[in-house]
C-alpha positions as CSV (number, residue, x, y, z in Angstrom):
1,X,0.0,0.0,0.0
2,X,2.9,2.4,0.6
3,X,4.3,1.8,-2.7
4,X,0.8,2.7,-4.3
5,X,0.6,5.7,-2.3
6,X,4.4,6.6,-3.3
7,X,3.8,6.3,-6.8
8,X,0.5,8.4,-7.0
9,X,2.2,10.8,-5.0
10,X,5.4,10.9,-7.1
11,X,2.9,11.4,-10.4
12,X,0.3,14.0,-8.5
13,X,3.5,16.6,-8.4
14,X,4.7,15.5,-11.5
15,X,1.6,16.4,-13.1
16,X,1.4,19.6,-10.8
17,X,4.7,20.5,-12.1
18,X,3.8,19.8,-15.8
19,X,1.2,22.5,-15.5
20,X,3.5,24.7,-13.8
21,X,6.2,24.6,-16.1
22,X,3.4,25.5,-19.0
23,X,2.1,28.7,-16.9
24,X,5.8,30.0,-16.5
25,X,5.9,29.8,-20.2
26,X,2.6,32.2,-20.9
27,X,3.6,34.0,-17.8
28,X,6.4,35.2,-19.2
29,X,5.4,35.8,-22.6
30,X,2.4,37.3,-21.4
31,X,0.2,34.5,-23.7
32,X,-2.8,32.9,-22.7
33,X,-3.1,33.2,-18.5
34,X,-5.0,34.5,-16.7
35,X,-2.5,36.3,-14.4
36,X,1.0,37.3,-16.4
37,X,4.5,39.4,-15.9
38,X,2.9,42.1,-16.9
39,X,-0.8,42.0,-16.3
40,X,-3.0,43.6,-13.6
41,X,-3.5,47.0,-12.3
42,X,0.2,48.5,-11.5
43,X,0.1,49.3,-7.4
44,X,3.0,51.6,-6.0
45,X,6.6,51.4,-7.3
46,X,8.0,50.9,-4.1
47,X,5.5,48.2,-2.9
48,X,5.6,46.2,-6.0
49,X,9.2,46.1,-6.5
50,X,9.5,44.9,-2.2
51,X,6.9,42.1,-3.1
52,X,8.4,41.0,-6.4
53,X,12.1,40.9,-4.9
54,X,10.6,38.9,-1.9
55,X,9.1,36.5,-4.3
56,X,11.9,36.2,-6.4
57,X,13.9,35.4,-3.2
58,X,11.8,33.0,-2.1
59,X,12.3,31.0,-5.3
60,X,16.0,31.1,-5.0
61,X,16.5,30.3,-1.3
62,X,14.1,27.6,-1.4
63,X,15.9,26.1,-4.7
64,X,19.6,26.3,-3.5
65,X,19.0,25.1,0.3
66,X,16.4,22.0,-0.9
67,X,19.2,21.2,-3.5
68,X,22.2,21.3,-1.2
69,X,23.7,17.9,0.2
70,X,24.0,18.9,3.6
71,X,20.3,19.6,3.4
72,X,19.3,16.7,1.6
73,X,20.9,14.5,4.8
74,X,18.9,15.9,7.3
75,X,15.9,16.4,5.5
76,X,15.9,12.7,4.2
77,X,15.2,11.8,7.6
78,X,12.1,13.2,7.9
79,X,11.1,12.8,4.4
80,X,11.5,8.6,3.0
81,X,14.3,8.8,0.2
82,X,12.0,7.7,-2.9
83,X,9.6,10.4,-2.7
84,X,13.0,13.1,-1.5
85,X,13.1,14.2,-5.1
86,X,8.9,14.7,-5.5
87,X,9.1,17.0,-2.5
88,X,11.7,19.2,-3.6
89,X,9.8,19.0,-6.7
90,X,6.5,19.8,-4.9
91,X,7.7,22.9,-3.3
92,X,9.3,24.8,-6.1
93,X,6.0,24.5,-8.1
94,X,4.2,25.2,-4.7
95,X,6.6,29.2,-4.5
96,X,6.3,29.2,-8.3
97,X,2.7,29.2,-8.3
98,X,2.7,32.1,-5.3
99,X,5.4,34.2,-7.7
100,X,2.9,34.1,-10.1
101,X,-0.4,34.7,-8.2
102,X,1.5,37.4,-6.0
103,X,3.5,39.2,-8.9
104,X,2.8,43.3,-9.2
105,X,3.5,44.4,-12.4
106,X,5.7,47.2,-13.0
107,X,4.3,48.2,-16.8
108,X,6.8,51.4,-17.3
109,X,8.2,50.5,-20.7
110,X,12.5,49.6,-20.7
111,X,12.1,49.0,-25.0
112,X,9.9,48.2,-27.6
113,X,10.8,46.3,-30.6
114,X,8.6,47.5,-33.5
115,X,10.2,45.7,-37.0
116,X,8.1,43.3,-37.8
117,X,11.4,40.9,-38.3
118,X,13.3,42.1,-35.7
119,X,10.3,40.8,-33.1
120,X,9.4,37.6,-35.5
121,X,13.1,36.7,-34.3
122,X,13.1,37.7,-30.7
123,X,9.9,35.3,-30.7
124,X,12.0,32.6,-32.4
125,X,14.5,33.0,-29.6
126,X,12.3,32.9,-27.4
127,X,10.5,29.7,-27.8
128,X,13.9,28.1,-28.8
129,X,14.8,28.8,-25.1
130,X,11.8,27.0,-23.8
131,X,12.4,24.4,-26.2
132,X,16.4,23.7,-25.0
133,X,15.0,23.5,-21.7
134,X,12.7,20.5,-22.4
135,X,14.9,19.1,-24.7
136,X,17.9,19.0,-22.6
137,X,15.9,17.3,-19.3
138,X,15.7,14.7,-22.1
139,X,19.0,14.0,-22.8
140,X,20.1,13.7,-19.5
141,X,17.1,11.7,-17.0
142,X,13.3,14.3,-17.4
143,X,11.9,11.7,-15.2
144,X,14.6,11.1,-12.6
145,X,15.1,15.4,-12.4
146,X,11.3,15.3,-11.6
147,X,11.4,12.5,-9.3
148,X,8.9,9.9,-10.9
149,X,11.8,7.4,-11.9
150,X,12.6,7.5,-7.9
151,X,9.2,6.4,-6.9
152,X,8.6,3.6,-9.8
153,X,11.9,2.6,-8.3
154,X,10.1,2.0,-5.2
155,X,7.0,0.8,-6.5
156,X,9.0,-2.1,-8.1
157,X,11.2,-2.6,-5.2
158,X,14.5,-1.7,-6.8
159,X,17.6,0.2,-6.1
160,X,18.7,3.4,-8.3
161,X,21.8,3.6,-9.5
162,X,24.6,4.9,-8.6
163,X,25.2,8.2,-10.3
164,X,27.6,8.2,-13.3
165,X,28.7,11.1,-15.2
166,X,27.7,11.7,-18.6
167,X,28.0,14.2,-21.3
168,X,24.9,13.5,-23.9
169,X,25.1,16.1,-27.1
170,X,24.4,19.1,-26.2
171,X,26.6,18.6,-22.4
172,X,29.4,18.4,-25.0
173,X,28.9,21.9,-26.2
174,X,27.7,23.7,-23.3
175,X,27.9,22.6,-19.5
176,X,24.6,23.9,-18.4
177,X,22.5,23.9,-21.5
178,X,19.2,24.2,-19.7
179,X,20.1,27.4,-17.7
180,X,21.1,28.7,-21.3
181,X,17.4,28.3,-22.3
182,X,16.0,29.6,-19.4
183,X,18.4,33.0,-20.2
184,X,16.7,32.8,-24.0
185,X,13.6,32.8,-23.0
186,X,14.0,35.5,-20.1
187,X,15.3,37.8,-21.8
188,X,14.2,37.7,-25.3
189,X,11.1,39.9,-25.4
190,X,10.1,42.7,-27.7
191,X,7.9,44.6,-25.3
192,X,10.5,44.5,-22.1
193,X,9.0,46.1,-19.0
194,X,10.5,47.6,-15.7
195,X,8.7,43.7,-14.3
196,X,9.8,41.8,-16.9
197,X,13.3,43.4,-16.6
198,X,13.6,42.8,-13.0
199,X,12.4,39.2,-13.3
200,X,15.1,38.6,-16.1
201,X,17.5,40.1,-13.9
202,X,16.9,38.2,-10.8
203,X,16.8,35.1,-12.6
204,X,20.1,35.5,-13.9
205,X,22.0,36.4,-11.2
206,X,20.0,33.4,-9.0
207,X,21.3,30.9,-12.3
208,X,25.1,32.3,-12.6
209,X,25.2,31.4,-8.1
210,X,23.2,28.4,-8.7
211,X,25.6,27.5,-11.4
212,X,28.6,28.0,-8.5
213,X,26.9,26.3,-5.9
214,X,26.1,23.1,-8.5
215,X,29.6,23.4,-9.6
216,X,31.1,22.8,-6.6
217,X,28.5,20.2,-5.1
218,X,29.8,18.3,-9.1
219,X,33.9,18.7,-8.6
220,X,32.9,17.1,-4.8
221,X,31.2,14.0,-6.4
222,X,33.4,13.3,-9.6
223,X,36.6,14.9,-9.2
224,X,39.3,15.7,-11.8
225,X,36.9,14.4,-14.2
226,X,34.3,17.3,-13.8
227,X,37.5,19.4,-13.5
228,X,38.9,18.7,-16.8
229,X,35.2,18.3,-18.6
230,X,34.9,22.0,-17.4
231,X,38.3,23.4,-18.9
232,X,37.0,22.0,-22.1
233,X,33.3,23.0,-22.5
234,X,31.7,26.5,-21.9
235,X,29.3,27.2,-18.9
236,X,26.9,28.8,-21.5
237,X,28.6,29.4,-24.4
238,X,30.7,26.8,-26.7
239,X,34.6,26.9,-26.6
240,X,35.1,27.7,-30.3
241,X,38.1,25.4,-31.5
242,X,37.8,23.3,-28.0
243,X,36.8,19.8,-28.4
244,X,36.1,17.4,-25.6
245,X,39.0,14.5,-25.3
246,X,36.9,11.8,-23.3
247,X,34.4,9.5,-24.8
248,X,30.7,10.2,-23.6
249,X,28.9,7.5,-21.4
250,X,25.3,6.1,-21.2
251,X,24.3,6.1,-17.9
252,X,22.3,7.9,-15.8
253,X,22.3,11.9,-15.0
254,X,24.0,13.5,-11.6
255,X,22.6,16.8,-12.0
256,X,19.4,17.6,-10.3
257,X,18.5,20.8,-10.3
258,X,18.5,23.2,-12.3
259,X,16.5,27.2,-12.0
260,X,14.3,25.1,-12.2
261,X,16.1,22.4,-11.1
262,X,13.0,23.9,-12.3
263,X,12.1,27.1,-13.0
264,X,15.8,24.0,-14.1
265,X,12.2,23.7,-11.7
266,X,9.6,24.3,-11.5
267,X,10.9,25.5,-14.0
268,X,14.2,24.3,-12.5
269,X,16.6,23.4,-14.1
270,X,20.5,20.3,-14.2
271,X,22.7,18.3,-16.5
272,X,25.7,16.3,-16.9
273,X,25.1,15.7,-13.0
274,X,23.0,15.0,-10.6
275,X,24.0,16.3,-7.3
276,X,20.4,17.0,-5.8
């Protein structure tokens, strides 16, 4: 019975999540939601930016401390291993979904893009961003980084594995190829706003220190190997004229966050890795 109540527990958030990840999309781009970045009658500057700031804080702490080993060994005591992964899962959907119920919008223009072209390809860019971060959740573990794998683990009695570092095609370009989508998308916008600026902002600075932190938690777990994969493959950006020397892997991903981990959460969003 435990088992069965793991693994519908495991899919509820997963499903929660799914929907989650779909509203951050029309959220940002201001498409087909009830409640966007920058919809809603503007309240005072000062107020809005205080709650926005506190929201978009509440994201990052409760992404980087839920993510961190030394949290994960405590908090595994108090939460059964198999469904560890759901939770984290569960709560950064649970403060995305306040962000965007709470957010004030701050509609004072920043720029406007008005050539037809020019916006046609900030709208490509845009859902390319959205797109590498699907894509890449794939090419690494989607349902392990969303914690189902975990609890059908359970359900069938079996162990996971242990984690085994991999660099799948894009990993070979780019070490974090799902942050890079998540920047894509932020910030590729015709009609940016004093909101949507702030939010892009935030979410940058949060994935360059959640980059760091995730970094750190990787060259921990797998040593000179993660040291050398990072001298030869860009943080966001290819190495032009760099090619990697080792042979990939198939095995299973050792990231596990992510922005995201999910934004890279709930959005999100992590990669060659699997250190949450």
């Amino acid at each position: 019975m435990i088992r069965i109540i793991t693994v519908l527990y495991g899919a509820t958030v997963y499903v929660f999540f799914l929907g989650t990840f779909l509203y951050a999309i029309g959220f940002v781009a201001n498409l087909g939601v009830p409640k966007s970045i920058d919809s809603g009658l503007p309240g005072p500057w000062p107020e809005a930016l205080l709650v926005n700031v506190l929201l978009l804080s509440a994201f990052a702490l409760q992404h980087s401390v839920m993510a961190r080993p030394a949290f994960k060994r405590v908090w595994t005591r108090i939460v059964p291993k198999p469904v560890e992964r759901s939770t984290y899962v569960l709560f950064a959907s649970l403060v995305l979904a306040l962000l965007f119920w709470q957010w004030r919008p701050l509609p004072l223009p920043v720029w406007t893009v008005e050539n037809p072209a020019a916006v046609m390809a900030l709208e490509a860019v845009f859902w390319l961003g959205w797109t590498l971060v699907l894509v890449s959740t794939f090419l690494i573990s989607h349902f392990e980084l969303f914690g189902l794998r975990q609890v059908i683990a359970r359900f069938l009695n079996r162990d996971m594995p242990a984690p085994v570092f991999r660099t799948p095609l894009l990993y070979r370009h780019v070490r974090h190829p799902i942050y890079l989508g998540f920047l894509l998308a932020f910030w590729s916008t015709p009609n940016m706003t004093e909101g949507h600026l702030l939010f892009a902002v935030a979410t940058s600075v949060y994935i360059l220190i959640g980059i760091r932190l995730e970094e750190h938690d990787l060259l921990a777990l797998f040593g000179e190997r993660y040291r050398r994969y990072r001298t030869q493959v860009g943080m966001l950006l290819p190495k032009l004229g760099r090619r990697m020397d080792t042979p990939t892997r198939e095995s299973r991903d050792v990231s596990g966050s992510t922005v995201v981990q999910g934004l890279k959460s709930a959005l999100g969003a992590r990669h060659t890795r699997r250190a949450k």
